[in-house]
C-alpha positions in Angstrom: -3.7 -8.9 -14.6 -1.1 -6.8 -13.0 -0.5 -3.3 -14.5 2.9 -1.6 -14.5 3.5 2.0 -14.1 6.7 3.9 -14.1 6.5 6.3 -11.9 7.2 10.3 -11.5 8.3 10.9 -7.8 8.4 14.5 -6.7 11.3 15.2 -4.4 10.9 14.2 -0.7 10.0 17.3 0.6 12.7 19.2 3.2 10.0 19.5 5.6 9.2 15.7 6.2 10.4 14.2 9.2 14.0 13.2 8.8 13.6 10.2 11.1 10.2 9.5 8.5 12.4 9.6 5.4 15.4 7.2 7.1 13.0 4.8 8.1 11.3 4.1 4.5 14.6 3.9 2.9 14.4 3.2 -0.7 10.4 3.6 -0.5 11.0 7.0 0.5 9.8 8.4 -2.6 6.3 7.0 -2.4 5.7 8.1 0.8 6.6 12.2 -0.4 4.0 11.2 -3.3 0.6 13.1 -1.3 -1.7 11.0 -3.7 0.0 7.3 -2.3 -2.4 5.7 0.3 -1.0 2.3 0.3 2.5 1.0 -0.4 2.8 -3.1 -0.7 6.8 -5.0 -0.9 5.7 -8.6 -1.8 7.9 -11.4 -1.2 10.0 -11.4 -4.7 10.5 -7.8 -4.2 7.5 -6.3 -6.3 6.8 -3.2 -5.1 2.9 -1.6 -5.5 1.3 1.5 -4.6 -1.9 3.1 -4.8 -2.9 6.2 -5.6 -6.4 5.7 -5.2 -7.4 3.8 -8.1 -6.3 0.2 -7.0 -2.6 -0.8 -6.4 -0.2 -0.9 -9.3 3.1 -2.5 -9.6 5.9 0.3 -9.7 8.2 -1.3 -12.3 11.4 1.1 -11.6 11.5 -0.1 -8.1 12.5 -3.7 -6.9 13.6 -4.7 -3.0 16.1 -7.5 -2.7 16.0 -9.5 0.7 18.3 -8.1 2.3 16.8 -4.7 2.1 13.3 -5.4 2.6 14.6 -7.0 5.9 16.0 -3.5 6.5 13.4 -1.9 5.8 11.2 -3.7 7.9 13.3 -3.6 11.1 13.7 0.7 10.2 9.8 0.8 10.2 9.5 -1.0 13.4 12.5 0.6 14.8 11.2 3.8 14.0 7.8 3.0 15.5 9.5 2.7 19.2 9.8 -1.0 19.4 
C-alpha cells in the first residue's frame, strides 16, 4: 500500500547553490528539505521522497512528461555532461 503525505517545504534556502536549485526545477523543494535522502519521479509522474522512514508518495506534487524530461536533461546538464 502506498501512503500519501502532503508535504510542508521550508523555503529553499538563499545559500544553496543557485545552479543546484535550477537544475531540480519543480523538485527544488525536496532537495532544501535537510531530512529528504531520496527523491523518486516514476513514470506517471508520482513523485516520492524519503525522509528516512521509507519513501512516501508526495501527493501535492505531480511531473508531466515533458517536464520530467526537463528535469532529467537539467540534472545531467548540471552534472557536466
Amino acid at each position: 500500500m502506498i501512503s500519501a503525505t502532503s508535504w510542508s517545504f521550508p523555503t529553499p534556502k538563499s545559500s544553496q547553490s543557485s545552479l543546484a536549485t535550477r537544475a531540480l526545477g519543480p523538485l527544488a523543494t525536496l532537495g532544501s528539505d535537510d531530512r529528504v535522502t531520496d527523491v523518486f519521479v516514476v513514470a506517471d509522474g508520482r513523485v516520492f521522497a524519503d525522509r528516512g522512514s521509507g519513501a512516501q508518495l508526495v501527493s501535492d506534487l505531480h511531473l508531466p512528461a515533458s517536464d520530467s524530461i526537463a528535469l532529467a536533461r537539467s540534472l545531467i546538464e548540471a552534472g557536466g555532461r
